[in-house]
GULUM-204302 format. One line per 3 residues: number of its first residue (from 1); their letters; for each residue x, y, z of N, C-alpha, C. Coordinates in nm, 3 decimals, padded with zeros to 5 digits. Layout:
REM GULUM-204302
NUM> a> X Y Z X Y Z X Y Z; ...
REM end
This chain:
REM GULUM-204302
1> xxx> 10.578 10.757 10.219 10.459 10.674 10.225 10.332 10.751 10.193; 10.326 10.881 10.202 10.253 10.973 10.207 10.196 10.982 10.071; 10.310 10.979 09.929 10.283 11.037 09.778 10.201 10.872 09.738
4> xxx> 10.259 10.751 09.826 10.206 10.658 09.688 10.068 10.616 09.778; 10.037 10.644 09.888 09.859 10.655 09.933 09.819 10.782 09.911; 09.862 10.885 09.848 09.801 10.975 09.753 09.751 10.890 09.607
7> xxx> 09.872 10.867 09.595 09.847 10.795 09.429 09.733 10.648 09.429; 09.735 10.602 09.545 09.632 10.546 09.533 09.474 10.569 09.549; 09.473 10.681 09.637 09.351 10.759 09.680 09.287 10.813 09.480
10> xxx> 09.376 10.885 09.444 09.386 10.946 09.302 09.329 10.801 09.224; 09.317 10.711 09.244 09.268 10.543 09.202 09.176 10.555 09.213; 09.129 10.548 09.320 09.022 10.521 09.389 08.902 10.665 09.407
13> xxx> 08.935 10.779 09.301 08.863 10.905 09.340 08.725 10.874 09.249; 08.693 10.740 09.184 08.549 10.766 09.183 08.484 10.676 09.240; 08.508 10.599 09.331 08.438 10.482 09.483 08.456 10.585 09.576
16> xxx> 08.548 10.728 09.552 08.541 10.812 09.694 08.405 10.876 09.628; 08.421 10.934 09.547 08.326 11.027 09.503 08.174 11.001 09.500; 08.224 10.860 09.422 08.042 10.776 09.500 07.966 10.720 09.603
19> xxx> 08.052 10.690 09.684 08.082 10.661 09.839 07.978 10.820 09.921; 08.065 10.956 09.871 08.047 11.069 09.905 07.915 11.113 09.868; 07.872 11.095 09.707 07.732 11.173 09.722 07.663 11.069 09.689
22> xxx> 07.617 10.942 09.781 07.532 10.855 09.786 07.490 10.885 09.942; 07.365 10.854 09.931 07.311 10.826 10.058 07.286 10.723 10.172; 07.394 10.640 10.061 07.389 10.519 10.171 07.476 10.503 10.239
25> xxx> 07.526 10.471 10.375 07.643 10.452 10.428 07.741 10.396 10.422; 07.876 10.471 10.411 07.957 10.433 10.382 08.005 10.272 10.387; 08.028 10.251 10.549 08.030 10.111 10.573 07.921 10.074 10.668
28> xxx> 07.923 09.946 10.655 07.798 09.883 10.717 07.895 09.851 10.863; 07.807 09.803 10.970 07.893 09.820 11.099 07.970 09.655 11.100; 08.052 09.686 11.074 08.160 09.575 11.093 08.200 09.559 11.249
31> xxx> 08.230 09.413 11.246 08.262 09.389 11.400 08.442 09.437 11.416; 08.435 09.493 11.521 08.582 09.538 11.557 08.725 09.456 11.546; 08.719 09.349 11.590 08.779 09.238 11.526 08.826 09.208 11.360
34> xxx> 08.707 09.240 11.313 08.725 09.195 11.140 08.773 09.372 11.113; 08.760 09.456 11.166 08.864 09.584 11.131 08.958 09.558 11.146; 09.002 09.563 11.255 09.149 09.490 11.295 09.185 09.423 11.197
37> xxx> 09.135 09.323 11.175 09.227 09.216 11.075 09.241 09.255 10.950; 09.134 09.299 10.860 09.096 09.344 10.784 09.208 09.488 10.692; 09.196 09.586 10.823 09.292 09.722 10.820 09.436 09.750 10.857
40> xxx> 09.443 09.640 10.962 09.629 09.660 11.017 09.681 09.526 11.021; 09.608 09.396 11.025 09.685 09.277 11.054 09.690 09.219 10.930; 09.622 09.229 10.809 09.587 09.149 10.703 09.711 09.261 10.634
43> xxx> 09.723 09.397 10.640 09.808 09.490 10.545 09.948 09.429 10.562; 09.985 09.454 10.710 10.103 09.473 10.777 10.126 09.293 10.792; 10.118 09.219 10.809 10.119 09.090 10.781 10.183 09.057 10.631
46> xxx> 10.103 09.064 10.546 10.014 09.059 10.364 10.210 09.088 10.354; 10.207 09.219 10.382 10.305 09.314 10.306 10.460 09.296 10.388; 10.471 09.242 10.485 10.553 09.186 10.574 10.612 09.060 10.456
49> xxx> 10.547 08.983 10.481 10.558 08.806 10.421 10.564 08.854 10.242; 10.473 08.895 10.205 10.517 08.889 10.025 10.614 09.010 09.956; 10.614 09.079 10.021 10.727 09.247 09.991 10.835 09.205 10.069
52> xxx> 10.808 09.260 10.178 10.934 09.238 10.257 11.005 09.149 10.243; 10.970 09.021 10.242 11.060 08.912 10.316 11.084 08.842 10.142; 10.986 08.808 10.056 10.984 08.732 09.924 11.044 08.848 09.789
55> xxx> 11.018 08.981 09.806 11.072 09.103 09.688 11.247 09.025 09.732; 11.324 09.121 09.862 11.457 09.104 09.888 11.538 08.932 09.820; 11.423 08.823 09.858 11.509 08.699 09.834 11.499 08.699 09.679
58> xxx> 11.375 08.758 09.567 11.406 08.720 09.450 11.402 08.770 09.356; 11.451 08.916 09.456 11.534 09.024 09.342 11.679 09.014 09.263; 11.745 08.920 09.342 11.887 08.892 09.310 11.871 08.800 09.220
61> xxx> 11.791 08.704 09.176 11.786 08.602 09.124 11.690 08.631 08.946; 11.582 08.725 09.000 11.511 08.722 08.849 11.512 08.842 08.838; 11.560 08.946 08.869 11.564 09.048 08.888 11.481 09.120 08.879
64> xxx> 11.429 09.276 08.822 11.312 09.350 08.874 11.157 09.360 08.839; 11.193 09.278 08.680 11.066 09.290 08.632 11.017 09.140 08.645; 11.081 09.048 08.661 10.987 08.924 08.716 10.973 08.896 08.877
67> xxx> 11.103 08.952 08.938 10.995 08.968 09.121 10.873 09.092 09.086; 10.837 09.134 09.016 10.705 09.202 08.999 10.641 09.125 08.965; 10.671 09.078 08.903 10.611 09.017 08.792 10.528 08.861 08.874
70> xxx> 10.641 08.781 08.958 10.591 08.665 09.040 10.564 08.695 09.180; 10.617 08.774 09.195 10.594 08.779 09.372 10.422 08.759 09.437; 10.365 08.859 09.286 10.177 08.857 09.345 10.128 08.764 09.330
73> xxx> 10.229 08.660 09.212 10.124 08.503 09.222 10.115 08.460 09.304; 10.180 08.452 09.419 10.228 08.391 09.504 10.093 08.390 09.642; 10.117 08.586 09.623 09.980 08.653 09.724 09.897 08.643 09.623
76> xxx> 09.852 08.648 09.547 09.691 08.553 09.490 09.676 08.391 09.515; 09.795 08.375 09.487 09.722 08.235 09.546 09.687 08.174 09.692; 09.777 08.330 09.774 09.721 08.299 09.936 09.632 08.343 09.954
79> xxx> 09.531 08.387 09.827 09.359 08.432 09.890 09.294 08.282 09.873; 09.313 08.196 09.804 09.259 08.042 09.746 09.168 08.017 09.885; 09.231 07.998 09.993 09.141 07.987 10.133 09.011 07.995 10.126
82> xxx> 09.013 08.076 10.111 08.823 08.192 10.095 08.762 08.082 10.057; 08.790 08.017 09.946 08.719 07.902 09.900 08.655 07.797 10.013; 08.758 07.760 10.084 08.674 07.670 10.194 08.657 07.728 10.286
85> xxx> 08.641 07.853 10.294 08.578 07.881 10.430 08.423 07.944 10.380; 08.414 07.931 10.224 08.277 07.976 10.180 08.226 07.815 10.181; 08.258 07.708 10.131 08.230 07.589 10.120 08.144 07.573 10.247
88> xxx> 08.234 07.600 10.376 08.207 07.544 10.485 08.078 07.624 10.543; 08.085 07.754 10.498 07.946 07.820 10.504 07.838 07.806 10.448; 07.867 07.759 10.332 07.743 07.731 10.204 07.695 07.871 10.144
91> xxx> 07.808 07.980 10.147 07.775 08.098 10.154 07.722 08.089 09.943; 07.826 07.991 09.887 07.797 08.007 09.710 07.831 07.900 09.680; 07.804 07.828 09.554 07.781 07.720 09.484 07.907 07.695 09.496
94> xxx> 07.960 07.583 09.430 08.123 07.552 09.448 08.136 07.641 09.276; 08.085 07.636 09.236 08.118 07.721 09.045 08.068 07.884 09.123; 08.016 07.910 09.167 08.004 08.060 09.208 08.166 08.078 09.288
97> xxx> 08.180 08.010 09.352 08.288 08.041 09.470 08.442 08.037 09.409; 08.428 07.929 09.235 08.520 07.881 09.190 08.602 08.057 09.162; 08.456 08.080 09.052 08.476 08.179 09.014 08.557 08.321 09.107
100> xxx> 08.447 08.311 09.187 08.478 08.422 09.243 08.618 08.425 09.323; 08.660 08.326 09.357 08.792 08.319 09.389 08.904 08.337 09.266; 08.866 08.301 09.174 08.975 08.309 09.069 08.950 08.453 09.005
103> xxx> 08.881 08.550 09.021 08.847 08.676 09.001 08.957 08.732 09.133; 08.924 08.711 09.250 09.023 08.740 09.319 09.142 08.755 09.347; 09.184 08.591 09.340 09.314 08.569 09.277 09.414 08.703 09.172
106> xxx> 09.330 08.696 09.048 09.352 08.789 08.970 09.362 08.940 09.015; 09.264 08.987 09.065 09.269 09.158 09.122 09.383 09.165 09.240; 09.410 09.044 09.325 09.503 09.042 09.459 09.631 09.082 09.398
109> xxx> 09.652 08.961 09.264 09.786 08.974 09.229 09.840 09.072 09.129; 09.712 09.158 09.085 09.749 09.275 08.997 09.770 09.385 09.108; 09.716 09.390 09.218 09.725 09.504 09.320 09.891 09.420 09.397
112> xxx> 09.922 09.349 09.403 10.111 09.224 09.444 10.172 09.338 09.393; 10.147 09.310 09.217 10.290 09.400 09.134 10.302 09.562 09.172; 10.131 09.636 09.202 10.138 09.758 09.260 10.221 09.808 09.384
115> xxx> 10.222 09.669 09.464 10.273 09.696 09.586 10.406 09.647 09.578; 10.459 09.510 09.535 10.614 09.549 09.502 10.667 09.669 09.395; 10.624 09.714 09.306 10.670 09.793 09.229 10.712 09.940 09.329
118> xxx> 10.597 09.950 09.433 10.583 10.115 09.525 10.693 10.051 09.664; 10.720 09.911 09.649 10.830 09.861 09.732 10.921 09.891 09.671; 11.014 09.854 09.557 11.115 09.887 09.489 11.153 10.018 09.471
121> xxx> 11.036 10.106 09.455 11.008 10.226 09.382 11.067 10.348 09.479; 11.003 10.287 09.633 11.021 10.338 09.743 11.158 10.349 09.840; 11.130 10.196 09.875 11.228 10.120 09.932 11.157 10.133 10.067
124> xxx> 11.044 10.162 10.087 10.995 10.172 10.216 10.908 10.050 10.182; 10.894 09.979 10.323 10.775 09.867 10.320 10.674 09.931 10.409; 10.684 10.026 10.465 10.516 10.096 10.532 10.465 10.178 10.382
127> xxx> 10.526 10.212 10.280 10.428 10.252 10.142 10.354 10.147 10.130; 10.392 10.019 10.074 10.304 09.915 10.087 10.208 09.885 10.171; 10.229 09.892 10.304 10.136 09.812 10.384 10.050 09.930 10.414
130> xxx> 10.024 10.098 10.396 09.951 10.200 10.396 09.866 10.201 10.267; 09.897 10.118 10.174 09.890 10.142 10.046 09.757 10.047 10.047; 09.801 09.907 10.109 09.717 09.749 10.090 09.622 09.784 10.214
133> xxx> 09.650 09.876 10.332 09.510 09.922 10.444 09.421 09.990 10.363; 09.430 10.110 10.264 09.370 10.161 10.209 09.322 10.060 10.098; 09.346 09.988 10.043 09.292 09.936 09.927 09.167 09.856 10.011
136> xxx> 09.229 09.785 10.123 09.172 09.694 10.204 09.017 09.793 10.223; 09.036 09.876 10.268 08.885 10.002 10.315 08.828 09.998 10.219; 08.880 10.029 10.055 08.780 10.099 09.973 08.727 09.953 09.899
139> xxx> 08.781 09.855 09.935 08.710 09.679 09.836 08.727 09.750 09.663; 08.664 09.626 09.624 08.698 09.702 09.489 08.544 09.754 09.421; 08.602 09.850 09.347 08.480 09.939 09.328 08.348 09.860 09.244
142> xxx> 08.243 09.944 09.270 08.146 09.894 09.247 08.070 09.975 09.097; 08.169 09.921 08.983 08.121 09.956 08.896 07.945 09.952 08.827; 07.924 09.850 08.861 07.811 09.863 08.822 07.683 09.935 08.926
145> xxx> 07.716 10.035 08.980 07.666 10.093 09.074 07.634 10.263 09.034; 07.772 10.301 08.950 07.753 10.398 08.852 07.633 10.402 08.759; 07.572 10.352 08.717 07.507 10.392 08.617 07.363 10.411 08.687
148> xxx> 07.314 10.363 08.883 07.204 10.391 08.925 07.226 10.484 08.988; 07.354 10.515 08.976 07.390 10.704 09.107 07.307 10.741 09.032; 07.284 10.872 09.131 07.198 10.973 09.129 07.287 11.044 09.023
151> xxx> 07.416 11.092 09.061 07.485 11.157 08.947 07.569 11.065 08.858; 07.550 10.994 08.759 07.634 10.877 08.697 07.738 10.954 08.628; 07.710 11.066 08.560 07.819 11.173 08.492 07.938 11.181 08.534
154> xxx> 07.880 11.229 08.654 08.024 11.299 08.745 08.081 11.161 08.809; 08.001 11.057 08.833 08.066 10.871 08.925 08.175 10.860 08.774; 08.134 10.880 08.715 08.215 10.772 08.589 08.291 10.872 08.550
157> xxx> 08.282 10.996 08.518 08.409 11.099 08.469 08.495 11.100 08.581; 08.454 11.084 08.695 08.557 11.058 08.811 08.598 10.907 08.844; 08.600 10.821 08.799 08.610 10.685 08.735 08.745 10.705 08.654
160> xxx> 08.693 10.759 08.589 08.784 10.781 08.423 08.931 10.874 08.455; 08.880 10.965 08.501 08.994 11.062 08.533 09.079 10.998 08.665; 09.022 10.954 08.747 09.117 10.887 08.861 09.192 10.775 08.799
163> xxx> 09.144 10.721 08.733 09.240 10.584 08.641 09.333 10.650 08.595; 09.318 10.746 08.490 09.420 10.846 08.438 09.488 10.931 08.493; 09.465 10.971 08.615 09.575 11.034 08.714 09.681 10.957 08.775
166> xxx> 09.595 10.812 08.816 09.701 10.686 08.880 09.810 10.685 08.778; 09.801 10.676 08.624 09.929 10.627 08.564 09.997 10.756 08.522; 09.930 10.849 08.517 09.981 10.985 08.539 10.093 11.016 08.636
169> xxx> 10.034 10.961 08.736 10.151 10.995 08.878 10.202 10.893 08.935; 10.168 10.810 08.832 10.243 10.651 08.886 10.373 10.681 08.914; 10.494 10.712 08.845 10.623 10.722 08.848 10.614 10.807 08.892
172> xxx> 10.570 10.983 08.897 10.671 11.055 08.973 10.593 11.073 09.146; 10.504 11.027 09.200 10.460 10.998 09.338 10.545 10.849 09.422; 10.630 10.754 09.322 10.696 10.683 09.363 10.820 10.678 09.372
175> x> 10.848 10.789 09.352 11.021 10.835 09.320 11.086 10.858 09.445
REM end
């Protein structure tokens, strides 16, 4: 469990790196509750119900490259929610919220195939659910945030090179 939350950290080394020499704080103070859910119940849950329990039933049937392939539609489409619980807030327009949910959708179920693939890959289901806590912490990066760092050089060559290390060590950190 250890090599493929390396390999994801190695993802994520330029939101660490900008995270690191920014001066703003890391996280804003979240209520203890929404950690919880957020870091161990949303992972270990998430990765329980769509790896665990949905990879095993429809691996036998479509075998390896379409349970990759379907399993994350499945967990993208269990983010759809968000939608009415922004509705009910009035937090964004129903076309802001459309969007932004179907942006979601999309990133949830491209990070699905990451996590069945490091399921298969593994055969451990705590790689996954260590894998989806950490993704869960770092949100997804804030590209357009690079270009007002203080150092944009080093945010985006560490951008660049962490993308290229992930598929670098994709296969042999999941072996």
């Amino acid at each position: 469990s250890v090599y493929p939350l390396l390999l994801v950290a190695v993802l994520y080394a330029g939101p660490i790196i900008q995270h690191v020499t920014s001066d703003e704080p890391w996280y804003a103070n979240e209520r203890k509750d929404i950690i919880v859910r957020n870091y161990v119940v949303a992972p270990f849950a998430e990765e329980f119900v769509f790896r665990g329990c949905m990879v095993p039933l429809l691996l036998p049937s479509l075998g390896v490259m379409y349970t990759i392939g379907l399993c994350p539609l499945f967990f993208g489409i269990a983010h759809v929610h968000h939608l009415v619980e922004w509705a009910k807030r009035g937090e964004a327009s129903l076309v802001a919220a459309c969007v932004t949910i179907l942006f979601q959708v999309c990133y949830t179920s491209i990070y699905g195939m990451f996590s069945a693939f490091v399921l298969l890959r593994t055969g451990h289901l705590v790689s996954a659910i260590v894998t989806h806590a950490f993704c869960n912490m770092m949100g997804f990066p804030d590209f357009g945030g690079v270009r007002t760092h203080s150092r944009p050089v080093l945010v985006g060559a560490t951008y660049i090179s962490g993308l290229a290390g992930f598929f670098l060590l994709l296969i042999p950190l999941t072996e």
